[in-house]
C-alpha positions in Angstrom: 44.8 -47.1 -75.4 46.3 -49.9 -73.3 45.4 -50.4 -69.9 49.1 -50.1 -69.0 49.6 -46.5 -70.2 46.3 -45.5 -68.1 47.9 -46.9 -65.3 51.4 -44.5 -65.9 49.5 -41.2 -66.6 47.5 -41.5 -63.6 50.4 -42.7 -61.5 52.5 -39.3 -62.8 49.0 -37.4 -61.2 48.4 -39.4 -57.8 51.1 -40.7 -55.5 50.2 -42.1 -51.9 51.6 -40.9 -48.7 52.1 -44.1 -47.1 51.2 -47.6 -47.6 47.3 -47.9 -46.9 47.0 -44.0 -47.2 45.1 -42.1 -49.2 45.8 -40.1 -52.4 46.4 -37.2 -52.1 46.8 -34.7 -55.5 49.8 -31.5 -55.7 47.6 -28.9 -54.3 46.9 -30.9 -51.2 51.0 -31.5 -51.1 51.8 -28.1 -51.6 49.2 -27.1 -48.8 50.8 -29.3 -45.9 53.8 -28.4 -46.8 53.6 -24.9 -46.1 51.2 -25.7 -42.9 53.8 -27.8 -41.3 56.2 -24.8 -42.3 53.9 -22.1 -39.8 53.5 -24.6 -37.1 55.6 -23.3 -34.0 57.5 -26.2 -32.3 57.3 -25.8 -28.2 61.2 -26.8 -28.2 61.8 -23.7 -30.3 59.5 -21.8 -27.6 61.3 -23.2 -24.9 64.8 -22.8 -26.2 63.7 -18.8 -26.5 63.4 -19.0 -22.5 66.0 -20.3 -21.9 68.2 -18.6 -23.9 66.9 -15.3 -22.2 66.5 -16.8 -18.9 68.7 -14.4 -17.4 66.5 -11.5 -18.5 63.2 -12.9 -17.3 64.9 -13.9 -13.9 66.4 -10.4 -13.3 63.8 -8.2 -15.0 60.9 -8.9 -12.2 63.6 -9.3 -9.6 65.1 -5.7 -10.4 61.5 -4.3 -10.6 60.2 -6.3 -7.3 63.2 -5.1 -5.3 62.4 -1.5 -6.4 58.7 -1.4 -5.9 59.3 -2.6 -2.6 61.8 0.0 -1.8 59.1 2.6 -3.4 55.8 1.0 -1.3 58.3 1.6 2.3 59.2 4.7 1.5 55.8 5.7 0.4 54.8 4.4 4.0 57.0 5.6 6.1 56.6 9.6 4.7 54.1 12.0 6.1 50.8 11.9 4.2 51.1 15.0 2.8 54.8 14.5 1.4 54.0 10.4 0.2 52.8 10.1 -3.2 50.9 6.9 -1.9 49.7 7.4 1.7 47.7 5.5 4.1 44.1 5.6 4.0 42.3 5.3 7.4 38.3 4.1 7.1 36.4 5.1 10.5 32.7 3.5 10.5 29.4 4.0 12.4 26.8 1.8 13.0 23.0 2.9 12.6 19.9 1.0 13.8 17.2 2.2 11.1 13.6 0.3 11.3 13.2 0.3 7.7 8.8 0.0 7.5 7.2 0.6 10.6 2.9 1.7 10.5 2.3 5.0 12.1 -1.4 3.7 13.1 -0.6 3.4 17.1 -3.2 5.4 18.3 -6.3 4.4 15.9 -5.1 0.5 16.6 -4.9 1.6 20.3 -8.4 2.7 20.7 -9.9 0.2 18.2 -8.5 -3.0 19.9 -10.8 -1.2 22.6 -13.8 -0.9 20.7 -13.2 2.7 20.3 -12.3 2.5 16.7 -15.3 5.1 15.6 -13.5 7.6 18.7 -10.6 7.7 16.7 -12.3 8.9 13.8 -14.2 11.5 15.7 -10.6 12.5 17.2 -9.2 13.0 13.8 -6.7 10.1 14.4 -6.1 8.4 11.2 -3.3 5.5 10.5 -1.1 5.9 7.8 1.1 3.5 5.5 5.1 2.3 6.5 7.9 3.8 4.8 11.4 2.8 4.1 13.7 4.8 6.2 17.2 2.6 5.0 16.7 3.9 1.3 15.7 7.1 2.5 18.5 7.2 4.9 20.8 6.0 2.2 19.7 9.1 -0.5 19.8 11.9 2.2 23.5 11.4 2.1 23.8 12.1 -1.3 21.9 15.4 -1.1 24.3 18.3 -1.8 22.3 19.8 1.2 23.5 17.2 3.7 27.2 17.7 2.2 27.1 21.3 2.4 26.1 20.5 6.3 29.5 18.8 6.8 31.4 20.7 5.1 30.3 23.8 7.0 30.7 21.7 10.2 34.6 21.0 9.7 35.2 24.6 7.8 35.9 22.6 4.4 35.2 25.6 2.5 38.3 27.0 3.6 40.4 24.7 3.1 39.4 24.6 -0.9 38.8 28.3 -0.7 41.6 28.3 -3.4 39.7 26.1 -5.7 37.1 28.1 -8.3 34.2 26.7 -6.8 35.1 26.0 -3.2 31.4 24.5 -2.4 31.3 21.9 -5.2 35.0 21.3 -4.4 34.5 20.3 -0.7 31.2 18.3 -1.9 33.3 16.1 -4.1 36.0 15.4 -1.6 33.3 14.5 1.1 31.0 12.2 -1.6 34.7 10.5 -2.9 35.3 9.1 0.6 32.0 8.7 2.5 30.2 5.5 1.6 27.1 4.0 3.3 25.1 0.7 2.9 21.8 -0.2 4.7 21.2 -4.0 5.3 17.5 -4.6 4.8 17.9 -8.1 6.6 18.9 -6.8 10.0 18.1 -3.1 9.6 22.0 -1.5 10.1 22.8 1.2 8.3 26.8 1.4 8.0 28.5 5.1 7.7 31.5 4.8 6.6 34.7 7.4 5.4 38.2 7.2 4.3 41.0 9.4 4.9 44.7 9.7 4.9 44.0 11.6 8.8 42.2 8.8 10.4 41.0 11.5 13.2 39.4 13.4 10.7 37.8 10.2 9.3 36.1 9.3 12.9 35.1 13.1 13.3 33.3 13.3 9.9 31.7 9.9 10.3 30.1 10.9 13.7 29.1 14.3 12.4 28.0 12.5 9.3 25.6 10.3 11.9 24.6 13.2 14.1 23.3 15.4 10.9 21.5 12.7 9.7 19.8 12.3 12.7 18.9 15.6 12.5 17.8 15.6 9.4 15.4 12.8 10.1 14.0 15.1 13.2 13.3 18.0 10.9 11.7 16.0 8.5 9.2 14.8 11.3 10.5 11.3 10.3 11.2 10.2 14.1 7.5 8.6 14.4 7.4 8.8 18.5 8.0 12.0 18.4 5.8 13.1 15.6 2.7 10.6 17.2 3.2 12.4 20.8 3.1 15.9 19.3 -0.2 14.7 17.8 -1.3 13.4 20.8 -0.8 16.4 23.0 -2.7 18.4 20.4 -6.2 16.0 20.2 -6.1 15.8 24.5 -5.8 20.2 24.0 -8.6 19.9 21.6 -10.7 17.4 23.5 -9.6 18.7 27.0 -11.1 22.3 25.6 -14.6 20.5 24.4 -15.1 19.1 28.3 -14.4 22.6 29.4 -17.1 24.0 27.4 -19.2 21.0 27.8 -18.9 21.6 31.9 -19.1 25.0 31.5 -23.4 24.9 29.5 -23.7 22.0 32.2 -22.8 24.4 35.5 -25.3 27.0 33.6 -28.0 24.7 33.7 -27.5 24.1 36.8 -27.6 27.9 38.1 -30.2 28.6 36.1 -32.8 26.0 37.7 -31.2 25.2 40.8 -31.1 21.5 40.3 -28.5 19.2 39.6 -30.1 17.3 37.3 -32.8 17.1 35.0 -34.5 14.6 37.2 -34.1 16.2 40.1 -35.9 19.2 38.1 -38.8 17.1 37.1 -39.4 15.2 40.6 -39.0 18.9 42.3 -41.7 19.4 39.7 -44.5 17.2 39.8 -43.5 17.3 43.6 -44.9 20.9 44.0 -47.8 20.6 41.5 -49.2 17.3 43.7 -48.6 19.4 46.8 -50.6 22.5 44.9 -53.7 20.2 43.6 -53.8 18.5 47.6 -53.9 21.4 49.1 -56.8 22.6 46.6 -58.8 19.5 47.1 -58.1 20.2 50.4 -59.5 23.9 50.3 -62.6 22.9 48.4 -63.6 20.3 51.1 -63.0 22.6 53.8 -65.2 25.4 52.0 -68.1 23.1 51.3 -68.2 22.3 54.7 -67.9 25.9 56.0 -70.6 27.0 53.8 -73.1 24.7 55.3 -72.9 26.6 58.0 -72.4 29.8 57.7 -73.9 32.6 55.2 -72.4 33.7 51.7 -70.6 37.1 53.3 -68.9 35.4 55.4 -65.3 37.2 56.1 -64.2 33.8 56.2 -65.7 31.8 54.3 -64.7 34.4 51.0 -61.0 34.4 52.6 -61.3 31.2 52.4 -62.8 31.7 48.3 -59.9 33.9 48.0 -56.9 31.1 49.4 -58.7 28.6 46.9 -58.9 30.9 43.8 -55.4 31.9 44.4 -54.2 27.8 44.8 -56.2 27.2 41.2 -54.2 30.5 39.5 -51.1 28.9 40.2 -52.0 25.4 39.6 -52.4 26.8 35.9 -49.3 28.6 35.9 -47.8 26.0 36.7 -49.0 23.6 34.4 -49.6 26.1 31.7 -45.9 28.3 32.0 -46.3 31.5 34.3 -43.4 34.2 34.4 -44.0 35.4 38.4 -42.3 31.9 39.6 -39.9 31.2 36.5 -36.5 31.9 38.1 -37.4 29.4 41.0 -39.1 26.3 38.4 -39.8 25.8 34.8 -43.4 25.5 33.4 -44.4 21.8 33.0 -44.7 22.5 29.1 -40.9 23.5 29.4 -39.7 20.4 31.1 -39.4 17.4 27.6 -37.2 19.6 26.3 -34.8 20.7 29.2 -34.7 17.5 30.2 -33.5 16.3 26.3 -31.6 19.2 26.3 -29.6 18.0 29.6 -29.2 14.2 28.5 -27.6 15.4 25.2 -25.4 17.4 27.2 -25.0 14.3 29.4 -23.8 12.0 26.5 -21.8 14.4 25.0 -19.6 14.8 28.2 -19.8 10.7 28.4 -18.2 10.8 25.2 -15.4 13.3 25.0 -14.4 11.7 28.2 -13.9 8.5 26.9 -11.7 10.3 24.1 -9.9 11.9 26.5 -9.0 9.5 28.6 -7.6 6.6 25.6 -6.0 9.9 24.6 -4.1 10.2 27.8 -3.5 6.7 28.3 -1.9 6.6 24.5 0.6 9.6 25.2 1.6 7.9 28.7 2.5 5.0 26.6 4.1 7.0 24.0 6.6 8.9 26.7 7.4 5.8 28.2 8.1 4.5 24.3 10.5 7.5 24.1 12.2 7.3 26.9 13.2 3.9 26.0 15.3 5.3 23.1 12.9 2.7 20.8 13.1 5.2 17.9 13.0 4.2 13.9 16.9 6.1 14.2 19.1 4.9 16.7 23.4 4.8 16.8 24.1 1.7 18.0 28.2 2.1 17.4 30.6 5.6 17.2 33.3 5.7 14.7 36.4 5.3 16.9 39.8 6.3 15.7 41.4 4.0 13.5 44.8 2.3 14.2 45.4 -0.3 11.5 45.4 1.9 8.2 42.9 0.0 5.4 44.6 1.2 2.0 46.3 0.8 -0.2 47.5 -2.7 0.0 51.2 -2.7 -0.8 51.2 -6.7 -0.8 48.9 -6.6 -3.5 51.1 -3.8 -5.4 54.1 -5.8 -5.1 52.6 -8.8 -6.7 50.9 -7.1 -9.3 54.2 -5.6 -10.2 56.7 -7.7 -10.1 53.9 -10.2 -12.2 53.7 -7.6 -14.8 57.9 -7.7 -14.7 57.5 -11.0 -15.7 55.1 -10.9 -18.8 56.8 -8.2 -19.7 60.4 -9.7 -19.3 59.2 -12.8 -21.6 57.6 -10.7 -24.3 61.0 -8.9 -24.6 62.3 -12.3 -25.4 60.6 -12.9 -28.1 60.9 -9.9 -29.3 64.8 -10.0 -29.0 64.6 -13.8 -30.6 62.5 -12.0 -33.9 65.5 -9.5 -34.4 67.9 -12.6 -34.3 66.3 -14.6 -36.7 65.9 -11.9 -39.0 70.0 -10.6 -38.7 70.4 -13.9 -39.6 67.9 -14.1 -42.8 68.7 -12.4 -45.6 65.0 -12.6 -47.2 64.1 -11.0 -44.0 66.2 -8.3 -44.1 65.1 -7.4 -47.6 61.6 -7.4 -47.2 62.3 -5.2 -44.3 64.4 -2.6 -46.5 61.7 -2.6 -49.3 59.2 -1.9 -46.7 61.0 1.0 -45.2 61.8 2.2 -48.7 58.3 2.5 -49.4 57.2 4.1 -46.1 59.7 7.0 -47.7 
């Protein structure tokens, strides 16, 4: 075979685009031509719009002009008779101290060096606790709602409803919202209502049951550390009673007023006893010497010093003729241990008693300063300005939607043109309803 004829066959099979282009086979011809056949020209797209650029133009007009006419009528209706009312939100303001340690008194009398008292008080500290979540969660307790609602006769008003309670629970939980704000400690109390009276009401009786709530619940810390307070001073103030009372009966019982007092007035009286019995022996020696045995006076004299010597022994030995005036010498270690225990024991509880004291001063003075873990810092006033719903934003979104919508009709309209106008078209759409039969 020639080299010529090679050169024909394979120029029947290959042709070139373009000078300097590459080959390209009849597959690869077919294929663009049917790709630049579905490509969609932006003139086409454009000459669409502007064909129907009276329907895009009045479409969102027409629909703009009547939203707005809707949206005023809607606002200047009563609320009952609109179908789109104004909402009115009313808010509160709550100071909540989110952790705060209940340990006052135990830190009180330990920066003092008392810190073993408080244990002897009972006086123990215990952990912080977050009040804002707390806060936050006792809102949504149907217990809290049910509170409300019984506060503004709710249950009433939904009495028609088949369950009147669960009713009036939903319509408080779908407008009453509250956020706590760890960072500065505000807890915001907040509800929405077509009656923006009734929205301040029900956000200050929202407020004043949760403050209630926390009372109950022996949350409020002052309130809860003074009641414990006044009952340790009761219990210690009853202790010193008894402790004065077993110190008074000592007293009575020996006639001193101290154990030291009792033990001078004792070896007092037995010096004085064993004088004057040295003092009776020298005088009988030297009456003796001159006088006979049966003497009258020298055995009264006998008699005086026999007598000194008996009680001597008592004395030192525990008699009962002389034991409601002074204690035996043998008796007087332990009444005088007995007293100092007694002693320290009063020492003690007085200490106790008076941190005590000093504690719950500070803690009325704390109280009285309205320094509590819940405080309302702001009322809900009656709103002026309503906050919903925002008929700008309505209009907008309306007449926007007009406008999509306005265009898609265009296209839609131009398919139906171009298909009147193709006869293929039309056929395939025949067949196709012909088989849908």
């Amino acid at each position: 075979m020639s080299m010529t004829t090679v050169q024909e066959r394979q120029s029947n099979d290959i042709w070139y685009t373009r000078e300097g282009g590459s080959p390209m086979n009849n597959d690869s011809r077919v294929a663009a031509g049917s790709q630049s056949a579905d490509e969609i020209s932006l003139v086409d797209l454009l000459s669409v719009l502007i064909r129907n650029r009276k329907l895009i133009i009045l479409l969102p007009a027409i629909i703009g002009v009547l939203t707005l006419i809707v949206l005023l009528i809607s606002a200047k209706l009563p609320p009952e008779a609109s179908f789109l009312p104004n909402s009115y939100e009313a808010s509160a303001i709550v100071m909540i101290e989110e952790e705060r340690s209940s340990s006052g008194i135990s830190a009180a009398l330990a920066s003092s060096g008392l810190g073993n008292l408080a244990g002897l008080a009972g006086i123990q500290g215990s952990g912080g606790r977050n009040y804002g979540s707390l806060a936050v969660e006792i809102t949504n307790m149907n217990s809290y709602l049910d509170s409300l609602a019984l506060r503004h006769n709710l249950a009433a008003e939904f009495s028609e409803s088949d369950h009147p309670r669960h009713a009036a629970r939903s319509f408080i939980r779908s407008g009453l919202n509250t956020q706590f704000d760890s960072s500065t400690g505000f807890l915001s109390v907040s509800f929405s209502h077509t009656d923006p009276v009734f929205s301040a009401e029900l956000v200050n009786s929202a407020v004043a049951e949760l403050k209630l709530y926390f009372q109950e619940m022996g949350i409020d810390q002052n309130r809860e550390q003074q009641t414990l307070l006044e009952q340790k001073i009761a219990e210690v103030q009853g202790e010193l009673e008894d402790l004065e009372n077993r110190i008074q009966e000592f007293q009575r019982n020996y006639g001193v007023l101290s154990a030291e007092t009792l033990v001078t007035e004792q070896l007092s009286t037995i010096g004085r006893i064993r004088s004057e019995l040295i003092l009776k022996d020298m005088e009988i020696r030297t009456y003796r010497d001159m006088v006979s045995v049966e003497d009258p006076q020298l055995q009264q004299l006998q008699a005086e010093r026999n007598n000194l010597s008996a009680l001597l022994d008592e004395m030192e030995g525990g008699y009962s003729e002389f034991e409601s005036v002074l204690p035996s010498q043998q008796d007087i270690p332990e009444i005088a241990m007995e007293y100092q225990k007694l002693k320290r024991e009063m020492v003690v509880q007085e200490e106790i008693y008076t941190r005590l004291v000093t504690q719950y001063e500070s803690s009325k003075l704390f109280n009285s300063s309205e320094e509590d873990i819940f405080k309302i810092m702001e009322y809900a006033e009656t709103p002026i300005s309503p906050t919903g719903p925002d008929r700008k934003i309505l209009l907008i979104v309306a007449t926007l939607a007009a406008g999509f919508m306005a265009v898609f009709i265009a296209f839609i309209l131009e398919y139906i043109r171009k298909i009147r106008e193709d006869d293929t078209e039309q056929s395939k759409l025949k067949e196709a309803w012909n088989q849908g039969k």
